[in-house]
N, C-alpha and C positions, 0 to 999 in steps of 0.2 A: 178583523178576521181576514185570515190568508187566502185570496182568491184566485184562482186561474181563469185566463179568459181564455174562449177560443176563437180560432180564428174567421177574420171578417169572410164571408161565403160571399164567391162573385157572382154577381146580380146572372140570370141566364140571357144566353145571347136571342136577340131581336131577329124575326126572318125578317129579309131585302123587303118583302112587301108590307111589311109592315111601321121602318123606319119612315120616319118624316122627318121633315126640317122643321125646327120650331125656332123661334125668335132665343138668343141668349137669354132672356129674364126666365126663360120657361127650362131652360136647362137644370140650373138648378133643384127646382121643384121636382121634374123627372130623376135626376139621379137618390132625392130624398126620398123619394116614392118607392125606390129599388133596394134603398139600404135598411136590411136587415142587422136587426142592435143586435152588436153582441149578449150572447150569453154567458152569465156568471157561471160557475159550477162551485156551488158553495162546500169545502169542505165539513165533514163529520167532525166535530168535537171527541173525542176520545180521553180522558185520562189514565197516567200511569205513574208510576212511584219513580224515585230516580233510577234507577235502575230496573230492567225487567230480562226474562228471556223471550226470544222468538215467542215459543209457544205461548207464553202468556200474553202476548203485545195482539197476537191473531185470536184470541179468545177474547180478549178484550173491543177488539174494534172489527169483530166480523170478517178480516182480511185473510185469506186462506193462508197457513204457513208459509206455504210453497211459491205464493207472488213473495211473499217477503223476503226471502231467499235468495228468488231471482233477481228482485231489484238492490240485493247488498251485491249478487254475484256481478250486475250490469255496472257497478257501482268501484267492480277489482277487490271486493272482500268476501272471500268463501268463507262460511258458516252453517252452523244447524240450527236445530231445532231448536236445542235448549241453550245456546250460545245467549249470553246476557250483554244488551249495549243498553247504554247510556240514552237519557230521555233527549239531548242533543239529536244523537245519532237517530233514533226513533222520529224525532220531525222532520228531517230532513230524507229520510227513506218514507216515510207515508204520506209526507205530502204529497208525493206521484201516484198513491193509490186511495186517492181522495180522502183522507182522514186527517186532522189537526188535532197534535197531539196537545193536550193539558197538562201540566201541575196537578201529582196527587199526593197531600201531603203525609196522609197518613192512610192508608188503605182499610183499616177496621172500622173507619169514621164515615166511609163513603155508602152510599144508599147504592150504587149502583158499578159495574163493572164497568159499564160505557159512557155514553152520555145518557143521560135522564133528563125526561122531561120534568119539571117542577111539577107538572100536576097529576103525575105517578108520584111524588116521593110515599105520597101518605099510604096508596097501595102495596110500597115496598117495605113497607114497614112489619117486623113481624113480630112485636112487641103483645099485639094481641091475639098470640098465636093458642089456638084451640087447648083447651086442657087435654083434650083426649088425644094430644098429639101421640104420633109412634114415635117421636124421636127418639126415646128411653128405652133400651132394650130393657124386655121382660125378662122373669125369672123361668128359664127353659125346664126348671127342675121341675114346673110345674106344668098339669094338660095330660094329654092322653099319652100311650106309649107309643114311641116312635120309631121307624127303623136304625140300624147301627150305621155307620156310615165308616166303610173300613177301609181305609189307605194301604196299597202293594208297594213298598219300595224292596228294594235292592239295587246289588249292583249292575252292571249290563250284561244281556245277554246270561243272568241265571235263572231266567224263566219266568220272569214275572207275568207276561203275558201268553206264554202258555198256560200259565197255573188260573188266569183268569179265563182262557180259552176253553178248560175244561168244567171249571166249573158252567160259564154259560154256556156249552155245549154248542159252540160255534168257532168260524175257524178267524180267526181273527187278527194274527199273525201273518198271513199271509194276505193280507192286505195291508200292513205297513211296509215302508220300502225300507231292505237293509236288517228284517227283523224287528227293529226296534220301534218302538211308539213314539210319534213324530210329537201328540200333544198329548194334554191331558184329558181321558176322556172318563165320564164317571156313567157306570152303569147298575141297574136296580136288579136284584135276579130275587126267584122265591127258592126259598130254602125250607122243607117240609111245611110249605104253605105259609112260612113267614118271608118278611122282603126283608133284604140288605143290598145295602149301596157301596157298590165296591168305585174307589177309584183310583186310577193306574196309571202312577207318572210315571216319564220316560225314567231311561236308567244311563243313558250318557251325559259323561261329568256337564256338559254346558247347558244340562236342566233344572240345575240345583236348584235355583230362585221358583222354578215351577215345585219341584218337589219341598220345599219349604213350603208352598200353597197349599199343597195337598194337606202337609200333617197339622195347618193350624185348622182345619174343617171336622177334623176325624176325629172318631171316637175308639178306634180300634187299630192300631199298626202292624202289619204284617212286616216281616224283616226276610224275605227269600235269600237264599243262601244255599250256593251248587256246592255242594256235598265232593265234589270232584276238583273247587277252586277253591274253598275257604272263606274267609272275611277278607275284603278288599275296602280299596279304600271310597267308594262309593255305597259298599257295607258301612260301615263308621261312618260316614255324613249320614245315612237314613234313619240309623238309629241317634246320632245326635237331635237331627228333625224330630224322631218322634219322643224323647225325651223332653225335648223343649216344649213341645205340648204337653205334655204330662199325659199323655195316655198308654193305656195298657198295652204292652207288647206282646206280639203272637208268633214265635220263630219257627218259618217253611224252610227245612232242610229239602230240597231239591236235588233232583236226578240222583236217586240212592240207586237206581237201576244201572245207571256205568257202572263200566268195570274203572275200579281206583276210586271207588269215590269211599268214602272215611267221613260218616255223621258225628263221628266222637272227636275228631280232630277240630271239626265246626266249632262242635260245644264248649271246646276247649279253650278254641279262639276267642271265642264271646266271652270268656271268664275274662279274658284281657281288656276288654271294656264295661266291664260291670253289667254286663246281659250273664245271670247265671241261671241257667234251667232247672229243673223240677230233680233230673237225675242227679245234679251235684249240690242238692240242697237249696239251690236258689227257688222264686217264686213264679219265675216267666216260664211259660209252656213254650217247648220244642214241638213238633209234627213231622216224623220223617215223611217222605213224597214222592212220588215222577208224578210228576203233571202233564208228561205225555204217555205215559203207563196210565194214569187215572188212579193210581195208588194212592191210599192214604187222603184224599181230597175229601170223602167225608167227614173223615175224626178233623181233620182243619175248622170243617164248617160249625160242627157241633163244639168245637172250642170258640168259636168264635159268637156262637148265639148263648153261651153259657156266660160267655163275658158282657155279652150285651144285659144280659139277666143281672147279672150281679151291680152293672152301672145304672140298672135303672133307666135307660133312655127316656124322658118324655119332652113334651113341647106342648103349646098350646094350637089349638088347628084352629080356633074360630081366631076374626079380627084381622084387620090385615097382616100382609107376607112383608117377613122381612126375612134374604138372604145372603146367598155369597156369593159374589160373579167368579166361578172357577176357570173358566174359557171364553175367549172371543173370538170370534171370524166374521168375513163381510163378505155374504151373499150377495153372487150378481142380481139374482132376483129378489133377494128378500133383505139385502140392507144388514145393516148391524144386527148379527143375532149375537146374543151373550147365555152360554152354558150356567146356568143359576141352580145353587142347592141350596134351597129352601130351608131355613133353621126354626119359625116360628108363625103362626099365622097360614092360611089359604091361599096360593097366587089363583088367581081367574083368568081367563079373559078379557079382555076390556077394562080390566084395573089400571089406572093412573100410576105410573112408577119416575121414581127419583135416584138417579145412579151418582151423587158428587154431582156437578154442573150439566148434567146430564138427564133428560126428561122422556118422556114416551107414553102410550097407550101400547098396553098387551093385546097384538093380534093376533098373536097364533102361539100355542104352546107344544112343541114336540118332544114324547119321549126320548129314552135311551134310543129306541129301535124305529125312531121315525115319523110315527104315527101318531096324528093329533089328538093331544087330549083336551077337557076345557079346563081344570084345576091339578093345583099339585101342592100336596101338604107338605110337612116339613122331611126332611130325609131325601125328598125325591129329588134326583136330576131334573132339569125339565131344561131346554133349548126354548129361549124368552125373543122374540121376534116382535118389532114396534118400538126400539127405542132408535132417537132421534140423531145418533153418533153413537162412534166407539167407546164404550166406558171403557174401566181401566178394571186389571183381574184383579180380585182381593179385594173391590170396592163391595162397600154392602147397595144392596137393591133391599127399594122399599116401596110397599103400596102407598100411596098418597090419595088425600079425597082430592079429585078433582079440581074443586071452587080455589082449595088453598094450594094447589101446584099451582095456578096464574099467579096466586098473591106471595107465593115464598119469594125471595131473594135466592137467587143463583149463587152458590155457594163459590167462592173464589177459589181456583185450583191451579197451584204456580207447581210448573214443574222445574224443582231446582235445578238450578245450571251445575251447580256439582262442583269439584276442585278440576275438572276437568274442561267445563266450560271455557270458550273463548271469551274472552271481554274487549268489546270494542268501544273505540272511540272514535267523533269526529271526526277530528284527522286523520284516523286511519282509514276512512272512505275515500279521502283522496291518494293513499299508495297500495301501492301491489303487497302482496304479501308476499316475502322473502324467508325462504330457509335455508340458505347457504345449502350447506351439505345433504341439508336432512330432505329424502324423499319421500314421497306421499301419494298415495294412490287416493283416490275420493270414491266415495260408492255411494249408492242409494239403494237400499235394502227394504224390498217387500217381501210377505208371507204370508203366509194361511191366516195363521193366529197372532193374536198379538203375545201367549207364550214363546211360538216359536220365534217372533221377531226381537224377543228381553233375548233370547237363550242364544241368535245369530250374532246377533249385536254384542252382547257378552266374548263369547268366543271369538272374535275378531279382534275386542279391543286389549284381548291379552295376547296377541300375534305384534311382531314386531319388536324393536328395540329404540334407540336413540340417533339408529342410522337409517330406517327406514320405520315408515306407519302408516296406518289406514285411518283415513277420516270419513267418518258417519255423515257426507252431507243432508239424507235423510232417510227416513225410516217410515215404515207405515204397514198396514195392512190391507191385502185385496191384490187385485190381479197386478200387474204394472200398466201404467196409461200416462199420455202425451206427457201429462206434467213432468212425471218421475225422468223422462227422454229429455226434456230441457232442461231441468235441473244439473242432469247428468251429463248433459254438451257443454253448458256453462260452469260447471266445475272441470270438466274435460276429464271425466272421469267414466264408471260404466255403472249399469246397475244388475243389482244381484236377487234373484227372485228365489226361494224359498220354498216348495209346494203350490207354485202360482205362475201364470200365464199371461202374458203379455197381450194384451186386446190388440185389435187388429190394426186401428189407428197407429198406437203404439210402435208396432212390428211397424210400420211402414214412414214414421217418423224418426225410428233407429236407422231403419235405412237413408235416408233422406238427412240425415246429421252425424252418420257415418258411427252411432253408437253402441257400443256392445251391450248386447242382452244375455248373460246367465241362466241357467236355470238348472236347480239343484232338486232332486230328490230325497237325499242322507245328509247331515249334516256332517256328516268326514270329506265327502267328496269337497263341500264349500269351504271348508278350513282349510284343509289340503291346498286347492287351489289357490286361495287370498295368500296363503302362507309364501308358496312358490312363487307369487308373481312380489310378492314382498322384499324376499331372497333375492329376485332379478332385478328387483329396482335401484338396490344399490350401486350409487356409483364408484365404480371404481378407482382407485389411487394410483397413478403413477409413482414407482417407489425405486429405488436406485438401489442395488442389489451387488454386494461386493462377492466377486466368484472367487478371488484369492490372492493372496500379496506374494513379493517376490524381493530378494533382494541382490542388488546389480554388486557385482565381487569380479568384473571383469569388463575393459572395454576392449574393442579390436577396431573400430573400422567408423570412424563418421565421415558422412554426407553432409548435401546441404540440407536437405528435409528426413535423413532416413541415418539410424546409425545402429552397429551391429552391437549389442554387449552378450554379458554369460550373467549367471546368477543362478539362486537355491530358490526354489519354490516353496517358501516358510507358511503360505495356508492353503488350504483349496485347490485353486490348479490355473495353470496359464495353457491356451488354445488361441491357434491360427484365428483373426479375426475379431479379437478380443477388444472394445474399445478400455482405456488403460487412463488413469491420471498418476503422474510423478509427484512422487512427495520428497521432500528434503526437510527434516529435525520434524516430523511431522504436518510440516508446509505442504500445500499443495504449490507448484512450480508450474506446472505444466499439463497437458492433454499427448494422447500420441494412438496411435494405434497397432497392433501386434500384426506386421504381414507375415512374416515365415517364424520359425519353431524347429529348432535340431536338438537330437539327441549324439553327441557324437557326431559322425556323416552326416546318417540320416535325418531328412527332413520329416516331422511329424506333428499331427491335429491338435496335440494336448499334452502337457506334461503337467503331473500331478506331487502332492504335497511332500517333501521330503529328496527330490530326487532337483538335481543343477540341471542345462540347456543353456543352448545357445539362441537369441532371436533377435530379431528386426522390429526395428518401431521406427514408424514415420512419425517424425513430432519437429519442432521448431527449436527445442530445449534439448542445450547441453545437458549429459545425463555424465554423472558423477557417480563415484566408486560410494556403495553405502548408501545410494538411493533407494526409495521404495516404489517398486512396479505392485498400482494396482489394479486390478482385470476386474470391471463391473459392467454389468448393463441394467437398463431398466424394463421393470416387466407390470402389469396390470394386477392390483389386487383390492380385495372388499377392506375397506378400513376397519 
């Protein structure tokens, strides 16, 4: 086993009054008396497969992403998160962070993620896993009746979050920045004394992957649609979303209150994607609307409990909770919360839950509106506070008993490195990474949520071309701090914050390393910007630019360096100052440059295509009748 020693510590110095002279034989003895034995630091055992990503190699062996990172970037190889190297490259980067890596030959054979001890294996075992497990989702068709859970999509800015603004009769728009809805947020209202769960993803294109979250939860699709814009094409994805769920559609014509706005033009347009409403024979309900009028917002609700009626909603409430993680954020004070809508079973308080590789005790459960509740059955939003890490959105959350979360096996959770991933090898820890032409900006991008951080990271990585690009050195959610500031010095790159604040450490370690700190509100403003500095980073071409040819049909006058001819100007144009090359049968001959320029008498700056002159070129070469004068310079441009 691979060990590092450290180093011998020198004995402490003797005061004057206390040295004595001892005999040589006693020397010895004293200095043996002084020497303290080295210390071993025995490396962590770890195995992995041959090949792994970042993210799986720091799950696997406890080591934080982000030293992993550091020590590839200490190392001359920038990477991410999900970058996949070789079990090679893996020992030789964590042997500096006390871990020795193993041989893992087949990873569904293993008892263990990390190292195991042999006298865990038989606890790890879960062969004799409880009959009553809840692995098995139940049959939701059965239990009590439940609330609807109705998804708002549209496109941007046609009202979506107004139309939910009036229904909850609060202003809620104006507390997103830019209008639009930053995440997804799900909220519960009662409607003649029944509850429904509305919930409202953003509407700019770079939420897609959030709004596909929404419509796999729902049981009811709303499709807003301004009556003044028509079907766009963020219309057409919402309803492909809610197709692919197969749930019932519910079409909100909006703002019929402008002037110009046209509901039959809507409806029209919807025929063109197989949305056919109730007036043209089809079987989906239209609702004309202003949802800042307050129009029409009833007959919506009561289509929409009528469809709830007809679908039957039930679930079972007793037994444990099993749901959906729709949202995540990480509270400075309260750690990983994750946004959960419950689909089956009671969440509590104090219930044991299991999110993927992820574990926890429920400490606190908060409504839509903030306020602690202790249970939440199936339908309801609830904000789940007490799990032990970031889960992932779209993972299901589950009550677990207690005794058997110590005895499960951690479920192994490789996040693919993708066609995009970097693949490294050994030897490429020993060179720099080279891209000739290609430029590259490095970022490190935090956010609120971890929707917003898929939907930042999305939109960036389709910025760019094959002359410039941005690379994701890493990504995360919660404020930014030191780590994310050294990441981003050692990639020599900056970091980009998202709805989030730089801690104060942070802010004073940007300073002290001289690194830029972002910080975005809207997500236009953050694209806009990555976009422009993308633009700028390209380097530019020195390119040799021909302004016009000429050809020599007259000489008069040679020098030793300088000789007069005439000639037609056959392209473009000849000017005082021109730097020139001589061609002859298409040959280049020679170099020269253009000092004077006559038209006739006169002496003139430019003579253009079509029209003879007379001029001077200082050059070293005889110039011959039938020559070609041509006038170029070189100028800077984006390849």
């Amino acid at each position: 086993m691979a060990r590092r020693r450290r180093p011998r510590r020198r004995p402490p110095e003797r005061s004057a009054q206390s040295k004595r002279v001892k005999p040589k034989a006693d020397v010895s003895e004293e200095v043996e008396s002084q020497v303290i034995e080295p210390e071993a630091l025995e490396l962590r055992p770890v195995a992995i497969p041959d090949t792994a990503s970042i993210g799986e190699i720091a799950e696997r062996s406890g080591v934080p992403p982000t030293d992993i990172i550091m020590e590839l970037l200490n190392r001359g190889v920038l990477t991410t998160i999900n970058a996949a190297i070789d079990r090679d490259t893996a020992r030789a980067v964590m042997a500096n962070l006390g871990v020795e890596v193993l041989e893992l030959k087949d990873v569904t054979d293993e008892k263990s993620v990390g190292s195991v001890d042999p006298q865990q294996e038989e606890s790890l075992d879960v062969s004799d896993a409880d009959p009553d497990s809840t692995d098995e989702p139940a049959e939701l068709k059965t239990g009590e009746l439940r609330p609807p859970v109705v998804t708002v999509m549209g496109h941007v800015d046609h009202g979506k979050t107004t139309l939910l603004d009036a229904i909850r009769k609060t202003n809620v728009v104006d507390s997103e920045f830019g209008g639009i809805t930053q995440h997804i947020g799900a909220y519960q209202v009662a409607v003649k004394g029944q509850p429904i769960t509305f919930i409202d993803t953003p509407g700019h294109e770079a939420f897609t992957a959030m709004r596909a979250r929404g419509a796999q939860v729902t049981d009811v699709a709303i499709i807003v649609v301004a009556a003044d814009d028509g079907v766009m094409p963020q219309t057409v994805e919402a309803i492909g979303h809610a197709k692919a769920a197969g749930v019932p559609i519910i079409v909100a014509v909006n703002k019929i209150d402008l002037e110009g706005s046209n509901p039959d033009r809507v409806l029209q347009q919807l025929t063109e994607h197989e949305i056919v409403v109730e007036k043209f024979g089809g079987d989906v309900v239209a609702v004309p609307l202003s949802a800042l009028q307050g129009e029409g917002i009833e007959d919506l609700l009561e289509y929409v409990q009528l469809t709830a009626e007809l679908e039957d909603l039930r679930a079972p409430v007793d037994g444990p909770s099993e749901g959906i993680i729709i949202e995540t954020r990480l509270d400075r004070s309260q750690g990983a919360v994750a946004t959960v809508l419950p689909q089956r079973g009671t969440l509590k308080v104090g219930d044991s839950v299991s999110t993927g590789a992820i574990s926890g005790r429920v400490r606190a459960l908060f409504d839509d509106t903030g306020g602690r509740i202790k249970s939440a059955g199936p339908a309801t939003p609830v904000a789940v506070v007490g799990l032990e890490s970031m889960p992932n959105v779209g993972d299901s959350l589950k009550a677990v008993k207690a005794d058997r979360k110590k005895r499960r096996r951690k479920e192994l959770v490789t996040k693919g490195s993708g066609d995009q991933a970097m693949r490294l090898s050994l030897e490429s820890l020993a060179a720099q990474m080279t891209a000739g032409r290609l430029q590259q900006i490095n970022l490190v991008v935090k956010a609120d949520t971890a929707g917003s951080v898929d939907a930042v990271v999305s939109s960036i990585n389709q910025l760019g071309d094959d002359r410039a690009r941005a690379m994701i050195v890493y990504e995360g959610v919660g404020p930014v701090n030191e780590s994310d500031i050294n990441l981003a010095s050692a990639a020599k790159g900056l970091v980009l914050g998202f709805n989030v604040r730089a801690d104060v450490s942070a802010e004073a370690e940007a300073d002290r390393q001289n690194v830029q700190i972002r910080s975005y509100r809207t997500i236009y403003e953050l694209i806009d910007d990555v976009d422009a500095s993308l633009k700028g980073s390209i380097k530019p071409e020195e390119v040799d630019v021909v302004d016009g040819r000429l050809e020599i049909r007259g000489e008069f006058r040679s020098e030793r360096n300088r000789q007069i001819v005439g000639g037609m100007v056959l392209s473009g144009r000849m000017y005082t100052g021109a730097d020139v090359r001589i061609l002859r049968a298409d040959e280049e001959v020679g170099t020269g440059k253009i000092t004077t320029l006559r038209r006739f008498a006169d002496e003139t700056e430019e003579v253009r295509e079509g029209f003879d002159c007379g001029l001077a070129i200082t050059t070293t070469v005889n110039i011959q009748l039938a020559d070609i004068i041509e006038a170029h310079h070189t100028e800077e441009r984006l390849p």
